[in-house]
N, C-alpha and C positions, 0 to 999 in steps of 0.2 A: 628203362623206366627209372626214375630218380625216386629215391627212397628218402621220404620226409623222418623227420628226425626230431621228436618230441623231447624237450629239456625241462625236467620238473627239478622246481625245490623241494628242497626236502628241512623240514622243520622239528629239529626233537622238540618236543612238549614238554620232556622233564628237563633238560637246560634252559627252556623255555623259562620254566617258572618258579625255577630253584630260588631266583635270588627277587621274584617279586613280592611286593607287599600282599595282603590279602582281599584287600581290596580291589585291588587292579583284576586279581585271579576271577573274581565275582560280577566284577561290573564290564568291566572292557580295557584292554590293555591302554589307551588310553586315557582313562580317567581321572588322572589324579584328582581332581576338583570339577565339580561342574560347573562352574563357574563360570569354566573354561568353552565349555559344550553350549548349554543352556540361558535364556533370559533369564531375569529374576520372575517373571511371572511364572515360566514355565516350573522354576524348580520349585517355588511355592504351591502350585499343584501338584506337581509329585510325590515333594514332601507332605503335603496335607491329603491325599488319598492312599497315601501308603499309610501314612500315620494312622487315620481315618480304619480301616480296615484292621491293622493291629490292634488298635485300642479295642475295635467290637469286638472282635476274635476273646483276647483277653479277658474283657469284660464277662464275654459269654462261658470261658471255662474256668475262670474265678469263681461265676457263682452255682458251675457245676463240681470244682473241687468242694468247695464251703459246703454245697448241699450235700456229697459224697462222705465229710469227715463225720457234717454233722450228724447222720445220718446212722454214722457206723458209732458214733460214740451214746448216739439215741440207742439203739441196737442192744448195746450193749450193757448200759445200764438195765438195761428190762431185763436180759438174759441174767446179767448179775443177782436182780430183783427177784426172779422167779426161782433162782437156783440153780438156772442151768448150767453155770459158769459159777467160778468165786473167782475174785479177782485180790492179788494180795496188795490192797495199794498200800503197805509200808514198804514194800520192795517199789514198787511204782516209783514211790517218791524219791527214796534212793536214786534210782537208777535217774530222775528229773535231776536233784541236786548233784550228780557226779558228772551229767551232760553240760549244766549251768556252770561246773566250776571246767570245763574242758574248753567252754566258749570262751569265760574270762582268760584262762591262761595264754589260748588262739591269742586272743584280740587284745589281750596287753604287750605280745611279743610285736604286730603292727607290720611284718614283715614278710614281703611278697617276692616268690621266686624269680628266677631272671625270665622266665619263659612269660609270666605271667604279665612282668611288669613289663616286655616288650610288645607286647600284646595290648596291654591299657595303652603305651606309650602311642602305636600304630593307631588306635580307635580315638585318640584324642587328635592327632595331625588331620585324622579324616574328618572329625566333624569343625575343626578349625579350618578347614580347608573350604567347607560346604558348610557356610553356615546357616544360609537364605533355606537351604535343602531339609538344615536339619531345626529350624525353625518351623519351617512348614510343616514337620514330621512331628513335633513335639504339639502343633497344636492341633493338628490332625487327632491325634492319639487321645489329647485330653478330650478332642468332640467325641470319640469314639465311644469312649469311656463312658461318656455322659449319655450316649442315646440307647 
């Protein structure tokens, strides 16, 4: 009897993707661009039901943060009010003005790590790349927003 003789590849995953963008890792090894893949009508809905869905998502835990801060700073006033609590806001303020002057110092320095700025640098080639994609995404987002 002849003995058949099964030949598999074998693929490592971490050489695989050591040296891929992140995008690639997320979407499909081949995507650089959809551009490439896709019509322009198609990635215009893409991009406009993903954006579309972000933007409500968003929408919807924006104004369940805002109702949660306000909520607790309502809270608290009253507990202040009644006594339950005292609150020392001249340290408060302090510690506001020492945050305020840590932002300034941050954002007068203007300068971002390599990690970071290879990062923006990657997320800017992709939507240069995709721009129909991320048109439709942007206005998706803003319908989202709105309903």
């Amino acid at each position: 009897a002849g003995v058949k003789e099964d030949s598999f590849n074998v693929l490592d995953l971490a050489e695989y993707t050591k040296n891929r963008p992140w995008w690639r890792k997320v979407f499909a090894p081949s995507s650089g661009s959809s551009a490439e893949k896709y019509n322009v009508a198609t990635q215009l809905v893409i991009g406009g039901v993903t954006g579309w869905c972000t933007g409500f998502i968003f929408q919807k835990v924006g104004k369940l943060a805002a109702t949660a801060v306000g909520g607790g700073f309502f809270l608290l006033q009253i507990a202040n009010h009644t006594g339950y609590i005292k609150v020392d806001w001249k340290l408060v303020e302090r510690d506001v003005n020492k945050a305020k002057q840590q932002l300034k110092f941050h954002s007068s320095g203007n300068k971002m790590s390599p990690e970071v700025k290879s990062r923006v640098d990657e997320v800017i080639i992709f939507l240069k790349k995709n721009v129909i994609l991320t048109g439709g995404f942007v206005g998706g987002f803003l319908l989202g927003m709105a309903s």
